[in-house]
C-alpha positions in Angstrom: 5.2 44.7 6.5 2.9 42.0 5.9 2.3 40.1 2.6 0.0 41.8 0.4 -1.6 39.8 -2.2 -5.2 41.4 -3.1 -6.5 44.8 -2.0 -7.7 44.2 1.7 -4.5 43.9 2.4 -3.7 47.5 1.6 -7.2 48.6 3.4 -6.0 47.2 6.4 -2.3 48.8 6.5 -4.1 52.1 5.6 -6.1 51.7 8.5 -3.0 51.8 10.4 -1.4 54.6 8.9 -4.3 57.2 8.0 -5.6 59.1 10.9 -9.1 58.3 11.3 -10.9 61.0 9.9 -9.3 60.6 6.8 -9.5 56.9 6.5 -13.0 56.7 7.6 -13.5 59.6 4.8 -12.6 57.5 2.0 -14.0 54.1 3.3 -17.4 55.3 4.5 -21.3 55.6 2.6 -24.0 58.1 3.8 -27.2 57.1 6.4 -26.9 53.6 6.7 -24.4 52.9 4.4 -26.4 50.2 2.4 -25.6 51.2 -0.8 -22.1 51.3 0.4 -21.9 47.8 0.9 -24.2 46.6 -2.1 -21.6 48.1 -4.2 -19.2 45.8 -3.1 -21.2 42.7 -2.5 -23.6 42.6 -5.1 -20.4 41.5 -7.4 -19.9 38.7 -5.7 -23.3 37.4 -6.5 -22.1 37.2 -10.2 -21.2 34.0 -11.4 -18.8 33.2 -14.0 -18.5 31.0 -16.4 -15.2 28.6 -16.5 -13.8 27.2 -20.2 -11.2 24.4 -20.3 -9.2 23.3 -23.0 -8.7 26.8 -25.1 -5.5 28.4 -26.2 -4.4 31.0 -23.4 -1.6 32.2 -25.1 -1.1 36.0 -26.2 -3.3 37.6 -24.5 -4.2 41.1 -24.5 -5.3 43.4 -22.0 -5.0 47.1 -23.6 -8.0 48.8 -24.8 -9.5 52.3 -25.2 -11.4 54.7 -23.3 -13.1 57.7 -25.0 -11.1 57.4 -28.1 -7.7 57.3 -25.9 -5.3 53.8 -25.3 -5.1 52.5 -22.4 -3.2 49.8 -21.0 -5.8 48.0 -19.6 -9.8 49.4 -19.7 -9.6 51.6 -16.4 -8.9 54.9 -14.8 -8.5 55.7 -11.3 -11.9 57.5 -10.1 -12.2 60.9 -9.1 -11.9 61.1 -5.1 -11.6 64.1 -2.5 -8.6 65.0 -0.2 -6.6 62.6 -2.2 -3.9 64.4 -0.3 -5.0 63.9 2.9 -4.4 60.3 2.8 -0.6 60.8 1.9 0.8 64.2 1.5 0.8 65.4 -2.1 -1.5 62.1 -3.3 -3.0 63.3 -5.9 0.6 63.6 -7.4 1.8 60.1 -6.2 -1.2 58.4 -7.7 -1.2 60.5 -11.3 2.5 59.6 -11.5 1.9 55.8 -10.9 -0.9 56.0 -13.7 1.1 57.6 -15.7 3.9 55.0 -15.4 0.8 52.3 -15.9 -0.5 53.8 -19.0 -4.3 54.0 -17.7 -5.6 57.2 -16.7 -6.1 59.3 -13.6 -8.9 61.3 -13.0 -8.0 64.3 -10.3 -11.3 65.8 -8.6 -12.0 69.3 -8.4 -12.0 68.8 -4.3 -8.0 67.8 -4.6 -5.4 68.9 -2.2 -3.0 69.1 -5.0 -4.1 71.7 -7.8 -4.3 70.5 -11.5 -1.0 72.9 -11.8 0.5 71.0 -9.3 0.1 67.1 -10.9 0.6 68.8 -14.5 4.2 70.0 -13.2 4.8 66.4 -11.8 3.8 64.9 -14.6 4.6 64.2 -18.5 1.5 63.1 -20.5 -2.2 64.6 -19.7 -4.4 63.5 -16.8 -8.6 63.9 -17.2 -9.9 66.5 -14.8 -13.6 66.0 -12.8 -15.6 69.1 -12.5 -18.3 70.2 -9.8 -20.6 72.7 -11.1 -20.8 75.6 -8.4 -23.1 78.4 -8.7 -20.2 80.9 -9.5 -20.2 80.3 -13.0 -16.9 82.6 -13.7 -15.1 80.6 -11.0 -16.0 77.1 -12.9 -15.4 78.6 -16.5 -11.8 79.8 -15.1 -11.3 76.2 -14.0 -12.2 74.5 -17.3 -9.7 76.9 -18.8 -6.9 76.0 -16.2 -7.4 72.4 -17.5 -7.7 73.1 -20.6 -4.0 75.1 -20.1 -2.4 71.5 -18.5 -3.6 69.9 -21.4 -6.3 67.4 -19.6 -7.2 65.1 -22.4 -10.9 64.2 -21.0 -13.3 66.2 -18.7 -15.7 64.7 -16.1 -18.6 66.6 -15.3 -20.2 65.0 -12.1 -24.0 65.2 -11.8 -24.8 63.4 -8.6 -24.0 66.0 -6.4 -26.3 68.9 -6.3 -26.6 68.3 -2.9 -25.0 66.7 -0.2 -25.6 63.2 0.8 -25.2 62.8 5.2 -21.8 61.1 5.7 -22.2 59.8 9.6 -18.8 59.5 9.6 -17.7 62.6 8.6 -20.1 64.0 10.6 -19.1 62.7 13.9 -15.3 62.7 12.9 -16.1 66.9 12.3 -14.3 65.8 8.8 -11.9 69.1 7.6 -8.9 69.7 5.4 -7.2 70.7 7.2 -7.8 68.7 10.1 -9.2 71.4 13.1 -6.5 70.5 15.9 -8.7 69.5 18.0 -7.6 67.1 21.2 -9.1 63.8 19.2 -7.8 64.6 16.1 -4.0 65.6 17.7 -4.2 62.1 19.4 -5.7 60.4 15.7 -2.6 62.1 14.3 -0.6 61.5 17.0 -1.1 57.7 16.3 0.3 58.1 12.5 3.7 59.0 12.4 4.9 58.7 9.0 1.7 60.4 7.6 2.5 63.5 10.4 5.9 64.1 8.8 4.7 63.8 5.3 2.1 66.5 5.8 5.1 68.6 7.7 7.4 68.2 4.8 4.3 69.5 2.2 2.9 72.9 1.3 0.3 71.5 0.3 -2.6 70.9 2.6 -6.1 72.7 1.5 -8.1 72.5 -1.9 -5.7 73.5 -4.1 -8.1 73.9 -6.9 -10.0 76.5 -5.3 -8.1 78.4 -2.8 -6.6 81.5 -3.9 -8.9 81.2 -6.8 -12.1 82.7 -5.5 -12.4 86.1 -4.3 -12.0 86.5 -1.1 -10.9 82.4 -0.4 -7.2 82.7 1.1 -7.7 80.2 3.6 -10.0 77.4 5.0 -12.1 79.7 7.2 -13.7 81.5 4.2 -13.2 78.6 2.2 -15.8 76.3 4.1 -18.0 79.0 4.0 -17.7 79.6 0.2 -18.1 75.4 -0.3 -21.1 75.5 2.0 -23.1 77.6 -0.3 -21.8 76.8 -4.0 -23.1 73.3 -4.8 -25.8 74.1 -7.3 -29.1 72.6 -6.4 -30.3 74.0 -10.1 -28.0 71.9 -11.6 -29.6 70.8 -14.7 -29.6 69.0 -18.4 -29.6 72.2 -20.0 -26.3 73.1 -18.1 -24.3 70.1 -20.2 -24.1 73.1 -23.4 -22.7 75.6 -21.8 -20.1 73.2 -20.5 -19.4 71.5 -23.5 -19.2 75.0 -25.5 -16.4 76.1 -22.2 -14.4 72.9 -22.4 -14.3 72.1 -26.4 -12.9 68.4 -25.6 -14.0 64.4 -24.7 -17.2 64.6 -21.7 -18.2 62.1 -19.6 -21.1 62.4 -17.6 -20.8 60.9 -14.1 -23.7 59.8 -11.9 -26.3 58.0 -14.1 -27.9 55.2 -12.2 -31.2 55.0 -14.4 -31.8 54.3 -17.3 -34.3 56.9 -18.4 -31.1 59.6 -17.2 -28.9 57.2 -19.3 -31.0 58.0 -22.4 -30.6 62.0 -21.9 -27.0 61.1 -21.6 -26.9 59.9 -24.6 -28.9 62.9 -26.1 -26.8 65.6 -24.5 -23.8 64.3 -26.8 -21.2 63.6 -24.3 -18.9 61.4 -25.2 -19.7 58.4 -22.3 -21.6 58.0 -18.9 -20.1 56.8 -15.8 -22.8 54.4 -14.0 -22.2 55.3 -10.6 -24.1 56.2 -7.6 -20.9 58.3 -5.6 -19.5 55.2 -4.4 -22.5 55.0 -2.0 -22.2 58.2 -0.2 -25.5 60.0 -2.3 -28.8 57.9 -1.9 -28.4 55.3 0.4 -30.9 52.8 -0.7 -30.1 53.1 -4.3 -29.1 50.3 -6.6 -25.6 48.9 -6.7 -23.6 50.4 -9.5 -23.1 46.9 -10.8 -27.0 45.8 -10.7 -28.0 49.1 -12.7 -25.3 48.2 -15.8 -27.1 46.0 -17.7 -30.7 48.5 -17.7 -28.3 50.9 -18.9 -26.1 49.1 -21.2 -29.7 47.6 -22.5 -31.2 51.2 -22.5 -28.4 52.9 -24.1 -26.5 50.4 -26.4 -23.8 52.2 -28.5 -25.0 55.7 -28.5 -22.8 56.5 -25.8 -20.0 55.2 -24.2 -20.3 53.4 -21.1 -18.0 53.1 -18.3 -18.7 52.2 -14.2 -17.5 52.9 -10.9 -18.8 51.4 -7.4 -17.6 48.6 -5.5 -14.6 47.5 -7.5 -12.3 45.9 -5.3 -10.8 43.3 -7.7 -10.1 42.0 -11.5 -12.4 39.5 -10.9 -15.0 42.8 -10.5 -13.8 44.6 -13.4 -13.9 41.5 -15.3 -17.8 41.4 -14.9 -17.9 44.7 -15.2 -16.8 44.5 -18.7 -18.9 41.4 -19.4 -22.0 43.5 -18.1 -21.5 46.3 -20.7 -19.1 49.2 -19.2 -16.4 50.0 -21.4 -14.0 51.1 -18.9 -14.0 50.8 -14.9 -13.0 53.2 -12.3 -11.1 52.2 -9.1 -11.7 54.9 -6.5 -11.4 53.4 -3.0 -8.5 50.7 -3.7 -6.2 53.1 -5.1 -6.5 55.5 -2.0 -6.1 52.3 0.4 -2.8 51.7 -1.5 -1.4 55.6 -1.0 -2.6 55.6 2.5 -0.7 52.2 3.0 2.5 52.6 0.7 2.4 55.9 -1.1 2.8 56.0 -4.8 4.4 52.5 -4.2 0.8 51.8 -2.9 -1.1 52.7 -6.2 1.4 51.3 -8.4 0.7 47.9 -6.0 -3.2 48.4 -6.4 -3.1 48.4 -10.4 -0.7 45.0 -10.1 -3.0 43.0 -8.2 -6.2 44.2 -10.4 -3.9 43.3 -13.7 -3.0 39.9 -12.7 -6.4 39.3 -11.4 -7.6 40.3 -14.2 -5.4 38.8 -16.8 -5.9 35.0 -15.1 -9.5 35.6 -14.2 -9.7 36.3 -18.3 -8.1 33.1 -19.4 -9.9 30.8 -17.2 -12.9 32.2 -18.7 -11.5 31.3 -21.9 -10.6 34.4 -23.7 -7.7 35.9 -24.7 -8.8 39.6 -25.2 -10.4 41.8 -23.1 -12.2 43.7 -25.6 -13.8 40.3 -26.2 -15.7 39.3 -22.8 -19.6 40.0 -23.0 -22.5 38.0 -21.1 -21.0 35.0 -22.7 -18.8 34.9 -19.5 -21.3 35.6 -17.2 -23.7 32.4 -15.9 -27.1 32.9 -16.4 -27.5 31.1 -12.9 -26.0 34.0 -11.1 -28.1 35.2 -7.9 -27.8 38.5 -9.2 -29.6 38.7 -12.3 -32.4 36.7 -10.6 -33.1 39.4 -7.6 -33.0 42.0 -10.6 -34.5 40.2 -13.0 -31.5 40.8 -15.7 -31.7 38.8 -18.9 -28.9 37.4 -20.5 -28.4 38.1 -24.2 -26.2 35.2 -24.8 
């Protein structure tokens, strides 16, 4: 095993050990894929600022996320097939949140059903929603949440409509995977995940088959999927979930800031500045470039958090300073299962604490609830290609 210090490391090993179709899934954008790298690069054209001579002692990275502690101000992101990078991932990766104290967000396109992590788990896990166009089957999900006790739910607004994945395209993406010759020979070419998926039960949407009329296997379930995103998906919808659901709301998807403003109208509890980790509108805005419009549109009226791009501490860090609240790791965490299992995530939240804690105190603070654009240099190359003033 080679020496893993920051999360390439576990990209690379998951590359290895995730058959292709699955790997290229979770580390892929849509068209060009432009977005999908501005997400990632555009942090490193922050700049921070460096204080010497301060008192480093006692520092504190636990904060709070919609009302809840956490041990440190981010959740793992919502993802698909979770458990098709490692069999029963959704699980592994709750558990190692769990035992991390942040929290773990499991997507209505799991492997693993919300019954399944609630039975493998102890304390309650948020739950992300996709609105489909049978209403009975989403309001008889919100209540199986509900019934595991999910403390947070997050409604996910950016997908109305499918965003064209090359990759998945090419790779004829399925969960199953359709035993065809290249994807027997992709498998063929990852033992240890072969064996886990042998050893599992589970291998399709958990969430949703056997829970729709007439969807007892993948066959009727890829028809069913095809036609139930809802391209009417609209403001006015937020009510009737909030009345169904009762509990904390967070919107997910809000890259402008005029959306961020009905955000904070509809009365959910915080917005998630995101653009689907790239694989929406290619040619969009990073995630990190929108914050500050948004922090600036919004202020406190809502709660803001951030996903897109985060491959670091150092990038949650500026996260933070640039107004988000919490952060969302998506694609590190499922390069960690794919690499090492739950070991893997548990790994991935490590590195992001230490580099967080030391990035912190060279920057002179001592709490993370503390950093604002005080940290950030007003030289940064960033905030001159978006124009992005500084309140310092």
């Amino acid at each position: 095993m080679p020496t893993i210090v920051e999360i390439r490391d576990l990209k690379e090993i998951a590359r290895t050990k995730v058959p292709k179709l699955f790997f290229d899934y979770a580390d892929s954008g849509s068209w060009t894929e432009s977005t999908y790298r501005a997400n990632e690069s555009d942090f490193h054209k922050l700049l921070l600022r460096q204080k010497i001579a301060v008192d480093m002692t006692n520092r504190n990275l636990s904060s709070q996320m919609i009302g809840q502690d956490v041990a440190m101000p981010i959740a793992m992101a919502p993802t698909g097939l979770t458990g098709m990078q490692h069999a029963d991932g959704e699980i592994l990766a709750a558990q190692a949140c769990e035992e991390a104290g942040i929290p773990f967000t499991l997507s209505t396109m799991s492997i693993c059903s919300l019954e399944d992590v609630a039975a493998k788990t102890s304390k309650p896990f948020w739950f992300q929603l996709y609105v489909m166009k049978d209403r009975d089957f989403v309001s008889r999900l919100i209540a199986r949440a509900k019934a595991v006790r999910c403390s947070a739910l997050v409604l996910t607004f950016d997908l109305q409509i499918l965003g064209q994945r090359h990759k998945d395209l090419r790779n004829s993406l399925s969960a199953p995977p359709k035993l065809t010759p290249k994807h027997l020979w992709q498998m063929s070419q990852c033992p240890r995940w072969c064996l886990g998926m042998l050893g599992t039960k589970r291998r399709e949407f958990g969430n949703i088959v056997g829970h729709v009329s007439g969807v007892d296997d993948m066959s009727s379930l890829s028809a069913w999927t095809s036609q139930q995103f809802d391209p009417r998906l609209s403001w006015d919808d937020i009510a009737w979930v909030k009345e169904q659901w009762g509990g904390p709301l967070i919107l997910k998807g809000i890259l402008d800031p005029d959306d961020a403003r009905r955000a904070a109208d509809s009365g959910a509890d915080a917005l998630i500045v995101s653009n689907h980790g790239g694989r929406q509108l290619d040619g969009a805005r990073s995630a990190i470039a929108a914050l500050p419009d948004i922090a600036d549109a919004v202020g406190d009226r809502i709660e803001i958090h951030m996903d897109g791009g985060i491959r670091s501490g150092q990038d949650v860090l500026k996260a933070l300073c640039l107004g988000a609240k919490g952060v969302y790791l998506g694609r590190p965490f499922l390069y960690g299962l794919g690499a090492m299992g739950r070991a893997g995530v548990t790994k991935v939240i490590d590195i992001v604490r230490n580099e967080l804690d030391i990035t912190m105190a060279l920057c002179g603070e001592r709490d993370v609830t503390q950093l604002g654009n005080q940290n950030i240099d007003p030289a940064s190359p960033l905030l001159k290609e978006f124009d992005i003033p500084l309140d310092t």
